[in-house]
TIZAMAR-829597 format. One record per atom (N, C-alpha, C): residue number from 1; atom name; x negated, y negated, z. Coordinates in steps of 0.05 Angstrom, whole numbers. Atoms other than C-alpha are relative to their C-alpha. Layout:
KETOR  nr atom     xx     yy     zz
KETOR NUM   CA      X      Y      Z
...
END
This chain:
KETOR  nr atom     xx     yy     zz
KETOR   1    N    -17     24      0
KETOR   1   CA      0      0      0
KETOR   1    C    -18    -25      0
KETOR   2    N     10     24      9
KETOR   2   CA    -28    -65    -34
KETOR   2    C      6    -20     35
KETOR   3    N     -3     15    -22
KETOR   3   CA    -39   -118     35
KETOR   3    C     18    -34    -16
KETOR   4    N     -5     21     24
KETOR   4   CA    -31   -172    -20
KETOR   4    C     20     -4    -19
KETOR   5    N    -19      3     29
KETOR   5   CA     19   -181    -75
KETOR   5    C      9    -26    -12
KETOR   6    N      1     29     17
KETOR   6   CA     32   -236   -124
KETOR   6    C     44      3    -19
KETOR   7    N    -22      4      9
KETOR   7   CA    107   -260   -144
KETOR   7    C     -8    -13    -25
KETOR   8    N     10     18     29
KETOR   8   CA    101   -286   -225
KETOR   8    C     27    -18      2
KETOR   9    N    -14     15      5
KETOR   9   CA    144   -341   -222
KETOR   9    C      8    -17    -24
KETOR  10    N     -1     14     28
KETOR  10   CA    131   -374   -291
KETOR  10    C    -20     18     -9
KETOR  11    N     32    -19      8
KETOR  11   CA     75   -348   -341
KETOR  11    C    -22    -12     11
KETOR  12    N     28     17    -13
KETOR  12   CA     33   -395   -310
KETOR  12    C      4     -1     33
KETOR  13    N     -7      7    -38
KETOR  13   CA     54   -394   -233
KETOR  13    C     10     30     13
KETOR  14    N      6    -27    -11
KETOR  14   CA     42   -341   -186
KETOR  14    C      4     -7     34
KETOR  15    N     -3      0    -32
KETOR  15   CA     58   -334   -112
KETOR  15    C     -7     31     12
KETOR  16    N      7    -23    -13
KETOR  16   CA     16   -295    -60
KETOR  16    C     16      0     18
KETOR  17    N    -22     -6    -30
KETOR  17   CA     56   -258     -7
KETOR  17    C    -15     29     15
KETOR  18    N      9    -32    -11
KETOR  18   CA     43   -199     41
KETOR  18    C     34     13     11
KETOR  19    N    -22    -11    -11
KETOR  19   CA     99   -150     51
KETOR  19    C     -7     30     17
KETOR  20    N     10    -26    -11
KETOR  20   CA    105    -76     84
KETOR  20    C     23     12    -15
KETOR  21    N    -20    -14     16
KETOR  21   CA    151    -26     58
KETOR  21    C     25     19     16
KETOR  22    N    -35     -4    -22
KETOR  22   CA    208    -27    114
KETOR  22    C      7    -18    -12
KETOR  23    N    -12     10      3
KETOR  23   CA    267    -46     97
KETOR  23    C     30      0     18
KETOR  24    N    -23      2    -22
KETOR  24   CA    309    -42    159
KETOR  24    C      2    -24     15
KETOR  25    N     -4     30     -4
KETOR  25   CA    341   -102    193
KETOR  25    C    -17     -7     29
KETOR  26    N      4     28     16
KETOR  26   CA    318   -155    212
KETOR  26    C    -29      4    -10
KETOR  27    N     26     11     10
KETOR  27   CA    258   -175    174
KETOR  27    C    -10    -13     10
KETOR  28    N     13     21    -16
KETOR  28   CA    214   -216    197
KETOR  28    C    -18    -18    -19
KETOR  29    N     15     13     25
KETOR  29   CA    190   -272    150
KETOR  29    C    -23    -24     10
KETOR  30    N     39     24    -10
KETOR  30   CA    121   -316    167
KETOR  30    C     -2    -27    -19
KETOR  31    N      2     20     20
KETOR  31   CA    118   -386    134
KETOR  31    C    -29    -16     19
KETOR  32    N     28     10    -22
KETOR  32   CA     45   -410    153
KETOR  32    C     -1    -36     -4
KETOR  33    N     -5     33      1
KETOR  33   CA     26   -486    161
KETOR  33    C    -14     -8    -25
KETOR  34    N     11     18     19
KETOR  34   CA     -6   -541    115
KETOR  34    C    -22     10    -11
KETOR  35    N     27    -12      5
KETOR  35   CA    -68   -519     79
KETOR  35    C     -2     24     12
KETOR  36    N      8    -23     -8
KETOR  36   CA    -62   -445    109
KETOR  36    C     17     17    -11
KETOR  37    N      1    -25     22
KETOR  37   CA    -68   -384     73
KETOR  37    C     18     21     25
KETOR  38    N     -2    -26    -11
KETOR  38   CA    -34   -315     98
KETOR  38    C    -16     22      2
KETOR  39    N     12    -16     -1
KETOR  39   CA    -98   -280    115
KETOR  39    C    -11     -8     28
KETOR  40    N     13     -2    -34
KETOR  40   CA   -108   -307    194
KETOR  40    C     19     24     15
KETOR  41    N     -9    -13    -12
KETOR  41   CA    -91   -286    254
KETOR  41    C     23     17      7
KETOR  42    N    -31     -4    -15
KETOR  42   CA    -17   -297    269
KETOR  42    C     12     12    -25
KETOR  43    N    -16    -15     19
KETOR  43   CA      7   -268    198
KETOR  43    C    -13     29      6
KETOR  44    N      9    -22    -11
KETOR  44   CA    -34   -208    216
KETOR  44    C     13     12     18
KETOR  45    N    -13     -9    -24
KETOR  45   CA     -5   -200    280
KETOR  45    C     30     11      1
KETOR  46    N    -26    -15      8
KETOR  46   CA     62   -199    257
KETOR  46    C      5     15    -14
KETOR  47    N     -5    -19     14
KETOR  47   CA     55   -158    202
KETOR  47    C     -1     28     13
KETOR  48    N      5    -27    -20
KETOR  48   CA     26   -107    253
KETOR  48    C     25      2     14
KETOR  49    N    -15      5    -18
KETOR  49   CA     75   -125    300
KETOR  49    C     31     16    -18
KETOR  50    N    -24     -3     13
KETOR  50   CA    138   -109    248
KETOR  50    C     -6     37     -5
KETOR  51    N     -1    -29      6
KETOR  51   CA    107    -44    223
KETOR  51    C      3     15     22
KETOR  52    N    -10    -14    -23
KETOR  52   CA    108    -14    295
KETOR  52    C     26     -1      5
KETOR  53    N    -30     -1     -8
KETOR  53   CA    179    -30    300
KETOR  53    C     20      8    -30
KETOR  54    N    -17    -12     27
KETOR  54   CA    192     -5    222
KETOR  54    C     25    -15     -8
KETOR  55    N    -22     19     22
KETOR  55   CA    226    -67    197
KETOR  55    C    -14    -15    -15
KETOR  56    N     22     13     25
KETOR  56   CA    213   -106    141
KETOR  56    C    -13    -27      7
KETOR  57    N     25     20     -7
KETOR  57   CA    163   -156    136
KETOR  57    C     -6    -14    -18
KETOR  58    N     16      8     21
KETOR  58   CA    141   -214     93
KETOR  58    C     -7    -33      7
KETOR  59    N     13     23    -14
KETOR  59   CA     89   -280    101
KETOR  59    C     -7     -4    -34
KETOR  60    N      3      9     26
KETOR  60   CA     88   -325     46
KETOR  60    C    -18    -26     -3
KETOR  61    N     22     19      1
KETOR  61   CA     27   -373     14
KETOR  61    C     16    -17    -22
KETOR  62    N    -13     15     19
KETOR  62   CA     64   -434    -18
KETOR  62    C    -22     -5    -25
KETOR  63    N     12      8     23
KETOR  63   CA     42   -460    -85
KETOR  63    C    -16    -20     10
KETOR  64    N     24     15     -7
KETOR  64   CA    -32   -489    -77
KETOR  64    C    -15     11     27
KETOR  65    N     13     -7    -17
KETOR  65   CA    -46   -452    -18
KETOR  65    C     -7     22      0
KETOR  66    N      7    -19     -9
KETOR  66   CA    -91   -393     -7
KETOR  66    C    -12     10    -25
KETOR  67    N      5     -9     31
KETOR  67   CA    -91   -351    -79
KETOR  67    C     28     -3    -15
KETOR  68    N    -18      6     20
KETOR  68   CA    -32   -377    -98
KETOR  68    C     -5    -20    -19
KETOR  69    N     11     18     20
KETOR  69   CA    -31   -415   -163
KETOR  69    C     11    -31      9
KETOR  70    N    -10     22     -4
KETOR  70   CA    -23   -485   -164
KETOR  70    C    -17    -23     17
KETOR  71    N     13     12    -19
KETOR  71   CA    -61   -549   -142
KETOR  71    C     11    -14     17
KETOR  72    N    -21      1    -27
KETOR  72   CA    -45   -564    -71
KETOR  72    C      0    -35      1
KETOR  73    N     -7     35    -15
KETOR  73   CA    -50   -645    -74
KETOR  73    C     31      0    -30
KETOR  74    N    -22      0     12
KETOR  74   CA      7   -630   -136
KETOR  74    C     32     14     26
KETOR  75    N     -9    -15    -11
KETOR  75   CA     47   -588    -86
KETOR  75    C     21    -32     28
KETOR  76    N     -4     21    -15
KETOR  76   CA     99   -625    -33
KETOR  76    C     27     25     12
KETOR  77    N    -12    -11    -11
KETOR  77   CA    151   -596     16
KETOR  77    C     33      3    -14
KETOR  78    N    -16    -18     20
KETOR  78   CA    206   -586    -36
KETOR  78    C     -3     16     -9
KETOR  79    N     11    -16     16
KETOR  79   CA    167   -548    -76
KETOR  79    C     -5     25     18
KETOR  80    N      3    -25    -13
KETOR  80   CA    139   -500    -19
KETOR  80    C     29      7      9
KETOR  81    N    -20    -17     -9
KETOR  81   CA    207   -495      7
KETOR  81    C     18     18    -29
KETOR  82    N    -15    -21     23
KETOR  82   CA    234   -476    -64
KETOR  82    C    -12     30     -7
KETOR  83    N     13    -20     -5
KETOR  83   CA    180   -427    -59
KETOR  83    C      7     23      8
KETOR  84    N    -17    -17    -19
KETOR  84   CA    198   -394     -2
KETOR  84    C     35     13     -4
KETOR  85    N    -27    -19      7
KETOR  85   CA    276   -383    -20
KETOR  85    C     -8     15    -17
KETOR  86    N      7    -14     31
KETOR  86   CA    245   -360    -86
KETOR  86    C     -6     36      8
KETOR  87    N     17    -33    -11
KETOR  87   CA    205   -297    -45
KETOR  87    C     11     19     19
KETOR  88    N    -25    -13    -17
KETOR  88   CA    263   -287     12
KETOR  88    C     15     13    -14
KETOR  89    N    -16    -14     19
KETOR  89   CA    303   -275    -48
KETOR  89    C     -2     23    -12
KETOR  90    N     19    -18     11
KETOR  90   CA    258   -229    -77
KETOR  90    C    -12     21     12
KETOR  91    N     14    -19    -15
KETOR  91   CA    235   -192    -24
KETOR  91    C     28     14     30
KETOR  92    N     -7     -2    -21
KETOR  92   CA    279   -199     40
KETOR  92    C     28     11    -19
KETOR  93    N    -28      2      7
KETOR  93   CA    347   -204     -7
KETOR  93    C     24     -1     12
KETOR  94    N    -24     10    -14
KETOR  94   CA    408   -192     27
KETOR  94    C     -5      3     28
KETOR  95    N      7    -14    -23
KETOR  95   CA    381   -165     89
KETOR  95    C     -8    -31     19
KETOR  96    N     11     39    -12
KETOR  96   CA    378   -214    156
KETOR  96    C    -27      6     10
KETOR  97    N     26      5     -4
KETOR  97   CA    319   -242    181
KETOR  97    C     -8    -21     20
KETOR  98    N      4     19    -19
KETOR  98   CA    283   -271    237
KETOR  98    C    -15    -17    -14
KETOR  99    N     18     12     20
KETOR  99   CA    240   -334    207
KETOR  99    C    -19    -10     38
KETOR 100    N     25     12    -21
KETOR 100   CA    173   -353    240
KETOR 100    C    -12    -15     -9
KETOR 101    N      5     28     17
KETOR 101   CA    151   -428    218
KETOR 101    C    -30    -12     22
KETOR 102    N     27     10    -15
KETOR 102   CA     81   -446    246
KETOR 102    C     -6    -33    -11
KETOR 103    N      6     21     10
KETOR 103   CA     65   -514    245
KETOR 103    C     21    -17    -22
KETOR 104    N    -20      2     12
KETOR 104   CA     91   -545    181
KETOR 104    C     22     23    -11
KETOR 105    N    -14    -23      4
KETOR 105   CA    121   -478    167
KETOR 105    C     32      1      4
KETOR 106    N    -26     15    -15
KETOR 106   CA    178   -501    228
KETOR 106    C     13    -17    -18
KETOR 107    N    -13     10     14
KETOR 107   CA    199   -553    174
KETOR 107    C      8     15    -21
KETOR 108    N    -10    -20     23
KETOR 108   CA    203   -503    116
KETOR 108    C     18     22      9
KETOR 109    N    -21    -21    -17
KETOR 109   CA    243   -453    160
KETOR 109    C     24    -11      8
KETOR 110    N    -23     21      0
KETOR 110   CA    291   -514    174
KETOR 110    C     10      5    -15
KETOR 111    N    -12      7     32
KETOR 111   CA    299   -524     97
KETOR 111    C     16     28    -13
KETOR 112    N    -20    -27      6
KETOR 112   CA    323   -448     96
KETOR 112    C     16      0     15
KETOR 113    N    -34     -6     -3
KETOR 113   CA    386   -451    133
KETOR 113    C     24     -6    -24
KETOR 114    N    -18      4     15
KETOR 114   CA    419   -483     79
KETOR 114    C      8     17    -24
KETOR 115    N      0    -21     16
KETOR 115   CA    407   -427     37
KETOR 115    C     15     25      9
KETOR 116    N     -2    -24     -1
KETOR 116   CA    404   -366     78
KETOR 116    C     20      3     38
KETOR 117    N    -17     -2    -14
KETOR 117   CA    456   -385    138
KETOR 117    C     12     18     17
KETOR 118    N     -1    -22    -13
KETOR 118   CA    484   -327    146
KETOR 118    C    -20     19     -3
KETOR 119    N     23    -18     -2
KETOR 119   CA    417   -281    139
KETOR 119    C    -10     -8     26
KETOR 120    N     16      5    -17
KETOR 120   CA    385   -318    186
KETOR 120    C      3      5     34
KETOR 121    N     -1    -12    -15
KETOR 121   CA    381   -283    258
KETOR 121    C     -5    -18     16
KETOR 122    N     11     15    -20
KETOR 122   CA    336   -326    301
KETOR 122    C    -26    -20    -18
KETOR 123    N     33     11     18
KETOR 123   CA    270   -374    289
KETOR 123    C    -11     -2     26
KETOR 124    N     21      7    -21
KETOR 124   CA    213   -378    329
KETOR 124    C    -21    -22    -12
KETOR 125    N     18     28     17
KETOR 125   CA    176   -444    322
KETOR 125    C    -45      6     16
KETOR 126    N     31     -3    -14
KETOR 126   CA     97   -442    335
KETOR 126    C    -13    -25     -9
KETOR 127    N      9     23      2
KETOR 127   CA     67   -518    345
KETOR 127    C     16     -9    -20
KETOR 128    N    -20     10     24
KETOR 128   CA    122   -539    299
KETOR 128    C      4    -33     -3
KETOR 129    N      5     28     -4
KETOR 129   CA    115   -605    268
KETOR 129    C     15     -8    -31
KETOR 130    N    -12      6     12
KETOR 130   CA    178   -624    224
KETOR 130    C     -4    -29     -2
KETOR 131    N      1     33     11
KETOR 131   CA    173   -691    186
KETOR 131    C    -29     -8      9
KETOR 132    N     22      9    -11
KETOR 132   CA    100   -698    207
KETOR 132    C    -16    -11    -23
KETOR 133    N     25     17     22
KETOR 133   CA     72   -732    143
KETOR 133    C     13    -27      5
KETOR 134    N    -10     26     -8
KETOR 134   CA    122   -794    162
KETOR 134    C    -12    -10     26
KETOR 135    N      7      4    -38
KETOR 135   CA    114   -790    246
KETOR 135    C    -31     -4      3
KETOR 136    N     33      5    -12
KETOR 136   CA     41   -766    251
KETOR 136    C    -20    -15    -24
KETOR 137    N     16      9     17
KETOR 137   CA      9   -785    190
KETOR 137    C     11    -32    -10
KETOR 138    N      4     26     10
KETOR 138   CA     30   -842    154
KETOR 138    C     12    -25     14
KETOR 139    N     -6     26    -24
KETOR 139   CA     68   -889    210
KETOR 139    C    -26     -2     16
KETOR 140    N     18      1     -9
KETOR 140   CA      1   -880    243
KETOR 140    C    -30     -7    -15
KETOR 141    N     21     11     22
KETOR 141   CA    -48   -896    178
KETOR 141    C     -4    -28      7
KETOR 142    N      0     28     -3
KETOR 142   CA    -84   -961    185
KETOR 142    C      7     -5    -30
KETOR 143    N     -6     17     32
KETOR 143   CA    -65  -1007    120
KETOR 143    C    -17      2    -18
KETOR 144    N     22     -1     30
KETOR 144   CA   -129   -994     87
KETOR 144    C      7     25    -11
KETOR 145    N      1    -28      9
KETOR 145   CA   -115   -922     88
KETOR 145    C     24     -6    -18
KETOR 146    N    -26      1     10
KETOR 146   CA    -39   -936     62
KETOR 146    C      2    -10    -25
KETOR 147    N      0      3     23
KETOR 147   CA    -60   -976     11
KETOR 147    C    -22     -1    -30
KETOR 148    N     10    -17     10
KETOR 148   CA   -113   -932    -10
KETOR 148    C     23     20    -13
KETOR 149    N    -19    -21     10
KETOR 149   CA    -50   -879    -24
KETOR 149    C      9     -6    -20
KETOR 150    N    -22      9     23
KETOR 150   CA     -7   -924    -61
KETOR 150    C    -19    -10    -21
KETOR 151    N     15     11     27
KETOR 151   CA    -61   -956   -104
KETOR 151    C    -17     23    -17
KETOR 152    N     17    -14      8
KETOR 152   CA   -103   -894   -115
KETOR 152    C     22     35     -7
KETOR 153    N     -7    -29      5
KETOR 153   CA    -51   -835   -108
KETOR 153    C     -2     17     21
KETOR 154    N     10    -25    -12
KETOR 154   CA    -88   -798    -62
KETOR 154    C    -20    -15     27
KETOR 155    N     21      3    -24
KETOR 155   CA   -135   -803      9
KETOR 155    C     -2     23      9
KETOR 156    N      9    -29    -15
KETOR 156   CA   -177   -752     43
KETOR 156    C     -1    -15     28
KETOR 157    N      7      8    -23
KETOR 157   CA   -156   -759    115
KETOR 157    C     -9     16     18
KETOR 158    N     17    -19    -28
KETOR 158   CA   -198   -734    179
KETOR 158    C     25     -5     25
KETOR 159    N    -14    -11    -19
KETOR 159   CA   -147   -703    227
KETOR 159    C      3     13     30
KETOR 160    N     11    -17    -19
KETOR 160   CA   -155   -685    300
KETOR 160    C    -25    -10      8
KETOR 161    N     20     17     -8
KETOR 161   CA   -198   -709    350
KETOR 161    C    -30     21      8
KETOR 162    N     16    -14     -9
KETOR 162   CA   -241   -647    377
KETOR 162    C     -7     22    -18
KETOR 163    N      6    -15     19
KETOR 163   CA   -226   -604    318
KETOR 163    C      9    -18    -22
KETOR 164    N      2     14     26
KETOR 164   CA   -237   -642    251
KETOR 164    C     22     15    -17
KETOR 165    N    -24     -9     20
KETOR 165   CA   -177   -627    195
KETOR 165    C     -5    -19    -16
KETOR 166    N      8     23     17
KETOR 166   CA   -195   -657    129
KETOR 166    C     30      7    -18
KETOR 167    N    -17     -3     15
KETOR 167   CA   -135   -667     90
KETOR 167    C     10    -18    -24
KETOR 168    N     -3     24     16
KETOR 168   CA   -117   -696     20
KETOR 168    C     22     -7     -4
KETOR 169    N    -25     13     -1
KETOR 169   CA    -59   -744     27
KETOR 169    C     12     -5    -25
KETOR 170    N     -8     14     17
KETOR 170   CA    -22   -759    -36
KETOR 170    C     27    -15     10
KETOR 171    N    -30     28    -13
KETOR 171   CA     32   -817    -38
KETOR 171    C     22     23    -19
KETOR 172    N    -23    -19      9
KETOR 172   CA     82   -759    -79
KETOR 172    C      5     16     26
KETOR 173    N      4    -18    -25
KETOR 173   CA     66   -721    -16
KETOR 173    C     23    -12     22
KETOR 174    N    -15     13    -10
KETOR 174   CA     96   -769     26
KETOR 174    C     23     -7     -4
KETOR 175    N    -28      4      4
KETOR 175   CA    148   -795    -10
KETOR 175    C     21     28      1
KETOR 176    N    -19    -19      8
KETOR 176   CA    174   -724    -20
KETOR 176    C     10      7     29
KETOR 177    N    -12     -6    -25
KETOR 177   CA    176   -714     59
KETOR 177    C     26    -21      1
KETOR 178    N    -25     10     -7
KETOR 178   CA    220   -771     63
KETOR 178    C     23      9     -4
KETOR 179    N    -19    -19      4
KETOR 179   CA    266   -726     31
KETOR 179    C     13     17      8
KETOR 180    N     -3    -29     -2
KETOR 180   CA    261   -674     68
KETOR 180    C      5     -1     39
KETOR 181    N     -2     -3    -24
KETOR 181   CA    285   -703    130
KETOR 181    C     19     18     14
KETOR 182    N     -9    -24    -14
KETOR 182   CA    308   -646    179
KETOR 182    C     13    -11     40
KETOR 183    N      2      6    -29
KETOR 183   CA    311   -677    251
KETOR 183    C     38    -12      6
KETOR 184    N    -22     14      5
KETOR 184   CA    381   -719    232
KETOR 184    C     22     28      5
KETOR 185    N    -26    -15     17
KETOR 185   CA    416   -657    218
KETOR 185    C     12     23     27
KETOR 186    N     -7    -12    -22
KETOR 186   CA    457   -612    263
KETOR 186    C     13     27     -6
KETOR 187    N      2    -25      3
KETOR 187   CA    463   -535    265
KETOR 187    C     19     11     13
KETOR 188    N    -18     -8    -19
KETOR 188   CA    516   -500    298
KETOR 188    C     10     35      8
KETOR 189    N     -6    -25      8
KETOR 189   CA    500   -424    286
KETOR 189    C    -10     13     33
KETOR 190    N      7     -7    -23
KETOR 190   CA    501   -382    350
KETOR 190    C    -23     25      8
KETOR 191    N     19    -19     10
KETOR 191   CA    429   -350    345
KETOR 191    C    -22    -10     21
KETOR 192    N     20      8    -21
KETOR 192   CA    363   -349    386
KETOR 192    C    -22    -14    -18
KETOR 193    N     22     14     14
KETOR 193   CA    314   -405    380
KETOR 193    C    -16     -6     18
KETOR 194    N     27      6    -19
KETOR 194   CA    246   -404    409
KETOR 194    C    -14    -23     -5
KETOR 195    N     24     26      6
KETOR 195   CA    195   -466    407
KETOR 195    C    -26     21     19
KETOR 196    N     28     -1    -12
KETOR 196   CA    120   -445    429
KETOR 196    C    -11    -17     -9
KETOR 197    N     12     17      9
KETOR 197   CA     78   -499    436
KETOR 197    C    -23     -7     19
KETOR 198    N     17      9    -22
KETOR 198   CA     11   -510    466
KETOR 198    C     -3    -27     11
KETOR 199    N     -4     24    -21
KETOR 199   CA      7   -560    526
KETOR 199    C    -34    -20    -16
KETOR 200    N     17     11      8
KETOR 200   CA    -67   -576    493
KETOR 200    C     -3     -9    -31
KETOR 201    N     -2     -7     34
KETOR 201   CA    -42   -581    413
KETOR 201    C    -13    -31     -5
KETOR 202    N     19     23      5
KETOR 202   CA    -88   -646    396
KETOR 202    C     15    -16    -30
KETOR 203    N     -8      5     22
KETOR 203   CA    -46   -653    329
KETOR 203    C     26     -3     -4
KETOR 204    N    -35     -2      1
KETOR 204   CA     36   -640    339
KETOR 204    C     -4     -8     32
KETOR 205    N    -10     -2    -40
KETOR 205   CA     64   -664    412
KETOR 205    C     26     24      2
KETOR 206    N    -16    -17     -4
KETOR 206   CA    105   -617    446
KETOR 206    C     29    -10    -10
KETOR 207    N    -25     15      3
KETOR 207   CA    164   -673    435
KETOR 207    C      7      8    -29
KETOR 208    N     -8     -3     20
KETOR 208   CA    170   -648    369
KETOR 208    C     14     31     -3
KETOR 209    N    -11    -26     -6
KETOR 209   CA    184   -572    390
KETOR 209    C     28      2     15
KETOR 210    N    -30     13    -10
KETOR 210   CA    244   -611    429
KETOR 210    C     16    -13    -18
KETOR 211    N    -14     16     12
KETOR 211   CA    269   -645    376
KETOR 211    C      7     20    -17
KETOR 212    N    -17    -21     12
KETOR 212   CA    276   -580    335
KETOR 212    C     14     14     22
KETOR 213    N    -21    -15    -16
KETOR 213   CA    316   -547    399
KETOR 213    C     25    -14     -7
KETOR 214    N    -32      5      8
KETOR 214   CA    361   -602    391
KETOR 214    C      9    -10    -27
KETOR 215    N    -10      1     21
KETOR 215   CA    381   -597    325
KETOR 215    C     20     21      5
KETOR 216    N    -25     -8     -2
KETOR 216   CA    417   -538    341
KETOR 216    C     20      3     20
KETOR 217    N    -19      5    -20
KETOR 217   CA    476   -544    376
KETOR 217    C     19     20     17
KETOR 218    N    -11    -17    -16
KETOR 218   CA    500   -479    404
KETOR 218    C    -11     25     -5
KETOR 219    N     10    -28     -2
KETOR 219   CA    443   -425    397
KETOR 219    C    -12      0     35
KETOR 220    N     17    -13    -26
KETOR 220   CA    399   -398    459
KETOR 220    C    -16    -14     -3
KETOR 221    N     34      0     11
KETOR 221   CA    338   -438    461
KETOR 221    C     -5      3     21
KETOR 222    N     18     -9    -16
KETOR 222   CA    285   -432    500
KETOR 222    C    -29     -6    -14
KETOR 223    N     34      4     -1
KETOR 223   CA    213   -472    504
KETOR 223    C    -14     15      9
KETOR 224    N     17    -13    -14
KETOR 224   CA    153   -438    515
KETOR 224    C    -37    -16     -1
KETOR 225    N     26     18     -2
KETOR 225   CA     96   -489    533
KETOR 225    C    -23     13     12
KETOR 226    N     21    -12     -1
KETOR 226   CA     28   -454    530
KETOR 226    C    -16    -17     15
KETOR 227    N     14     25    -25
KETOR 227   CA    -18   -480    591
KETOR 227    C    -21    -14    -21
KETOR 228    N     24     13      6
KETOR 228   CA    -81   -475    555
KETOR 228    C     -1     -3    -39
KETOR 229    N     -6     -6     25
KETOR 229   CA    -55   -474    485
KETOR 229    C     -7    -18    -17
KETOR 230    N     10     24     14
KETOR 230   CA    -82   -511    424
KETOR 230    C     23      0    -25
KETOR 231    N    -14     -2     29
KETOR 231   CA    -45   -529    363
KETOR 231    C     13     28    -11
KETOR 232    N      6    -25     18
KETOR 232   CA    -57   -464    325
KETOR 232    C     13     31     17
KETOR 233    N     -2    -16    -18
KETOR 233   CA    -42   -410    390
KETOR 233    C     -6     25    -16
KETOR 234    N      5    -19     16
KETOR 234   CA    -75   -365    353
KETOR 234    C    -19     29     25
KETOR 235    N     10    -14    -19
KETOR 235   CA   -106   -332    415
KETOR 235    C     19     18     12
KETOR 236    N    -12    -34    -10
KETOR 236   CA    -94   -266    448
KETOR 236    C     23     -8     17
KETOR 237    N    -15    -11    -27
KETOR 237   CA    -53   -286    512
KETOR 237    C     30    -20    -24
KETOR 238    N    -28     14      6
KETOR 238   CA      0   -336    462
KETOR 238    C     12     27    -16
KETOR 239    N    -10    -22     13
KETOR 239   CA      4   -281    412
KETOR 239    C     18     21     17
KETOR 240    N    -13    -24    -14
KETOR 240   CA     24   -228    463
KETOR 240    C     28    -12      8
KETOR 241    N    -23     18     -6
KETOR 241   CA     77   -281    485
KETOR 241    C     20      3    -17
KETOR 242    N    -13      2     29
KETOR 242   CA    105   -290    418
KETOR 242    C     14     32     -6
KETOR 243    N      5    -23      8
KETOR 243   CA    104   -213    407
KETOR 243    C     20     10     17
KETOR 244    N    -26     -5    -22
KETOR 244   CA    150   -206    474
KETOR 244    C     24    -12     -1
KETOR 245    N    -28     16     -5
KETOR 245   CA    197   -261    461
KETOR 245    C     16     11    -33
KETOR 246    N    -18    -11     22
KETOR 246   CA    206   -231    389
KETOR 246    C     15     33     10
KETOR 247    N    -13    -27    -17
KETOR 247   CA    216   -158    421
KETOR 247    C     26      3     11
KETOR 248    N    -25     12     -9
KETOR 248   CA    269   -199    461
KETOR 248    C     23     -1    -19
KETOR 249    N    -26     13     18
KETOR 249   CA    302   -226    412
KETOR 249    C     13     24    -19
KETOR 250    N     -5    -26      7
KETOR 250   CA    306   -166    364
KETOR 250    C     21     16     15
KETOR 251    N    -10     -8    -23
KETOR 251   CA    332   -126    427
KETOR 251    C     33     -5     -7
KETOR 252    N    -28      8    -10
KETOR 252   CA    389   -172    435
KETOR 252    C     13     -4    -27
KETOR 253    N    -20      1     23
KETOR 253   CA    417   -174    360
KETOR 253    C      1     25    -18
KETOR 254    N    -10    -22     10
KETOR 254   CA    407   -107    344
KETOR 254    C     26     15      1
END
């Protein structure tokens, strides 16, 4: 069984994914963050994590990221989210599914309720940082940077104070978030929703893992603020966390 697999979306456009070959409910689908590929930790983990429990499984690399085709300063959160329904469709199909949104991921796992409504089981958010090219990035750009974007297109910004994140900003980039605002909107499906978020994340504040609880308005949530946790919780004791509260959840909608 291939770890890897490629969706052909056009003759020219290709999407990497990793699946397993359960197809009993729920699935469990992985949407990783900005600039990250599906070959770390936490898509690992779950993939492991799903095959021990022999349900299906699938973690998807938007267009521009990882070995998927496509260059990633062309790429903008319409596009990965059209992505993503594109490979749920394709892979998960009718079957439900828990979604797991890391980082910007949490916003692209948003942008699938409107799709997959009733599929969707539960979400677990990990450092989740919806609308964060408006909030953290560009309301926070000084003016040179801003009008570096708009005059040039593009800026490489340095991210993060202890761990460096170089990222290239385009002004399509931005404008497309404005689009893609999620925080406004209100949910009313009666399902379990986790937030994990490290207490040390240097890049998302926890206040943003609150602001996706209250969007929906009559599931289960439940924060889980990691003491020593960074952004990423890519370490052993969050993982195991994560791994129990999905166990949980599972459990209770089987």
């Amino acid at each position: 069984m291939k770890k890897f697999k490629f969706l052909n979306i056009s003759r020219y456009r290709k999407l990497r994914y990793s699946s397993n070959n359960f197809t009993k409910n729920p699935y469990i689908v992985f949407l990783p963050g900005f600039m990250s590929d599906i070959e770390g930790k936490k898509p690992n983990f779950f993939r492991s994590f799903a095959n021990k429990k022999k349900i299906g499984f699938l973690a998807i690399e938007y267009s521009g990221h990882g070995k998927s085709s496509g260059k990633f300063i062309k790429g903008n959160i319409s596009l990965w989210t059209a992505d993503t329904k594109k490979l749920i469709k394709k892979i998960v199909k009718k079957n439900k599914f828990l979604i797991i949104g890391s980082s910007m991921g949490a916003w692209i796992a948003l942008n699938q309720f409107k799709y997959f409504k009733s599929q969707i089981v539960g979400m677990l958010g990990i450092g989740s940082a919806p609308e964060f090219l408006d909030r953290l990035m560009w309301k926070k750009f000084p003016k040179k940077v801003k009008n570096e974007i708009i005059k040039k297109g593009i800026a490489i910004i340095n991210h993060g104070v202890k761990t460096k994140y170089q990222y290239p900003i385009s002004h399509q980039l931005i404008k497309d978030g404005r689009k893609n605002k999620v925080f406004s909107k209100k949910i009313f499906m009666k399902i379990q929703i986790s937030m994990f978020h490290g207490k040390k994340d240097e890049i998302v504040p926890v206040s943003f893992s609150r602001k996706v609880l209250s969007i929906f308005k009559k599931a289960n949530k439940k924060l889980v603020i990691m003491k020593n946790g960074d952004h990423s919780l890519s370490d052993t004791k969050s993982l195991k966390k994560m791994k129990n509260e999905l166990a949980r959840i599972i459990k209770n909608i089987s």
